[in-house]
N, C-alpha and C positions, 0 to 999 in steps of 0.2 A: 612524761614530765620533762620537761626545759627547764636548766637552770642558767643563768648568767650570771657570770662571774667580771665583775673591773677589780682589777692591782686584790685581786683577793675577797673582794665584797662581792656578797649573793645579793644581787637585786630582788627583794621581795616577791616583784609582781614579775613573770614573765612577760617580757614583749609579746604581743599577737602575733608578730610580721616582724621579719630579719633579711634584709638584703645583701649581700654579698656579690660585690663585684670584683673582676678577675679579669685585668685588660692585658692584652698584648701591646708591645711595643713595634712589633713587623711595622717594616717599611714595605713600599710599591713603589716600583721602576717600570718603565716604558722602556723595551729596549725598542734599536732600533732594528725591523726585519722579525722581530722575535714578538710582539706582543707587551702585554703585560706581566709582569712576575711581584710575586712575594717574597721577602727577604723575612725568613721566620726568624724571631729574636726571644731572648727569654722574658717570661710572663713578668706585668707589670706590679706592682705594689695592689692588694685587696684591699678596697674600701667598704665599708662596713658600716650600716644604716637601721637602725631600728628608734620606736619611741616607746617610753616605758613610765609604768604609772608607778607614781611615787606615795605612797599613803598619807596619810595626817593621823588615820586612826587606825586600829589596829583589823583587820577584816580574817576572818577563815578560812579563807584562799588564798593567801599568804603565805607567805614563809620566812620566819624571823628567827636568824642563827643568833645567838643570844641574847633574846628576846628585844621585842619593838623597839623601832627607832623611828623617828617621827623624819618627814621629807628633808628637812635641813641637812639632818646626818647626812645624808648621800647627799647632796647641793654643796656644802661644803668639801665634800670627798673628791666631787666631780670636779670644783674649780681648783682643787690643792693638783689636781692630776692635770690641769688646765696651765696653771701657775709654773709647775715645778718643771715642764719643758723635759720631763724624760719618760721612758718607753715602761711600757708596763705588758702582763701579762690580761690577756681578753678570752674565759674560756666558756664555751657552750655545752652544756654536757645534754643529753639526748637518753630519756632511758623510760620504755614501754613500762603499761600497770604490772606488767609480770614482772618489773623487776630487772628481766633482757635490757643490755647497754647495746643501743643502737650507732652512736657515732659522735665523736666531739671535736670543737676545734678548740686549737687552742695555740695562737698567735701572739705575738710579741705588739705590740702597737702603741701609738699614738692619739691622744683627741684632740681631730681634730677639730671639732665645733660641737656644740651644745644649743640648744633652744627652747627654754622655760616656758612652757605653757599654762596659765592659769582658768579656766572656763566654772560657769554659774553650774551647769550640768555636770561638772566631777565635785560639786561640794566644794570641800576645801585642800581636796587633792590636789597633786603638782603632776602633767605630763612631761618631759622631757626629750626630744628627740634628740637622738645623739648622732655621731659621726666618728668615726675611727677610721685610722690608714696603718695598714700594715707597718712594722718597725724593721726594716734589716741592719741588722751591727757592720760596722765598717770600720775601719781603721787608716793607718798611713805605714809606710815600712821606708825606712832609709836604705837606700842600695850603695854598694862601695863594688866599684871599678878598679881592678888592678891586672898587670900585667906578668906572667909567667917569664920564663926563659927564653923562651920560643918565639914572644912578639905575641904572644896569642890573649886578646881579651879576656880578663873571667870577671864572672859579677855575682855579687853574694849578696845577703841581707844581709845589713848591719846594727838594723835595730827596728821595733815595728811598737807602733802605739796604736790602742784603742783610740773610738772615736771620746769616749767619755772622759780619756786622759787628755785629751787634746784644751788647749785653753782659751777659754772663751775671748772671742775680740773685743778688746779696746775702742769702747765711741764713746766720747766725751761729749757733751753737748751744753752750750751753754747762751744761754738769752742775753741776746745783747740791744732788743728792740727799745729804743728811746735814750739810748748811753750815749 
């Protein structure tokens, strides 16, 4: 059994198919005399790709944590996670009929894109394909430079801020066509 978890919500219908991608960021150089080389670097941000069926009515194959909730509920969940511009938790739990828990992920991430599908052949069901990219926390730290007795450099943190402390940029925009 699969469950999928977004910001805490059990997706009813398990996806069929989950893709998971895991890029490197390595560079290749041509030296010269020497060939080609790889300059290995650490692994890129996982993107993360499944489509999932959204109900309208209630089915047996389901799975409704306090009880059914018609496709909106999630359409709305998924644009507020759209809207709100911050990271959330994306967990896959993995667990045999015996009960044995085989393996789970479970990431910090972003959505990045959605895509509403409606078809004659699901009824009045909603398909959705989604899109997620790994989230890593980041911050800024102020460093202070000061000098000993000696003439000798030293350098210290002076202060260090989250990236979610940090404050949003200023764009003002304003229409000025036929003024």
């Amino acid at each position: 059994m699969y469950d999928f978890y977004l910001d805490g919500i059990l997706l009813p219908v398990a996806p069929e198919q989950m893709k998971m991608s895991i890029a490197n960021q390595n560079s290749t150089y041509v030296l010269i005399d020497q060939g080609e080389i790889n300059l290995l670097k650490r692994a890129g941000l996982t993107e993360i790709e499944f489509e999932c069926l959204l109900p309208q009515s209630k089915y047996p194959f389901a799975v409704y944590v306090g009880g059914f909730k018609p496709a909106a509920y999630y359409l709305q969940h998924l644009e507020q996670l759209k809207v709100s511009r911050k990271p959330f938790q994306f967990i896959v739990s993995r667990v045999m009929p015996s009960g044995k828990v085989l393996f789970s992920n479970n990431l910090k991430v972003s959505l990045e894109d959605y895509t509403i599908s409606e078809e004659a052949g699901n009824g009045f069901d909603v398909m959705v394909k989604i899109r997620l990219k790994q989230y890593r926390d980041y911050g800024t730290q102020t460093v202070q430079l000061t000098q000993n007795e000696s003439g000798e450099t030293l350098m210290g943190v002076a202060s260090s801020r989250a990236a979610e402390g940090a404050p949003e940029p200023s764009v003002e925009r304003r229409a000025t066509w036929g003024q």
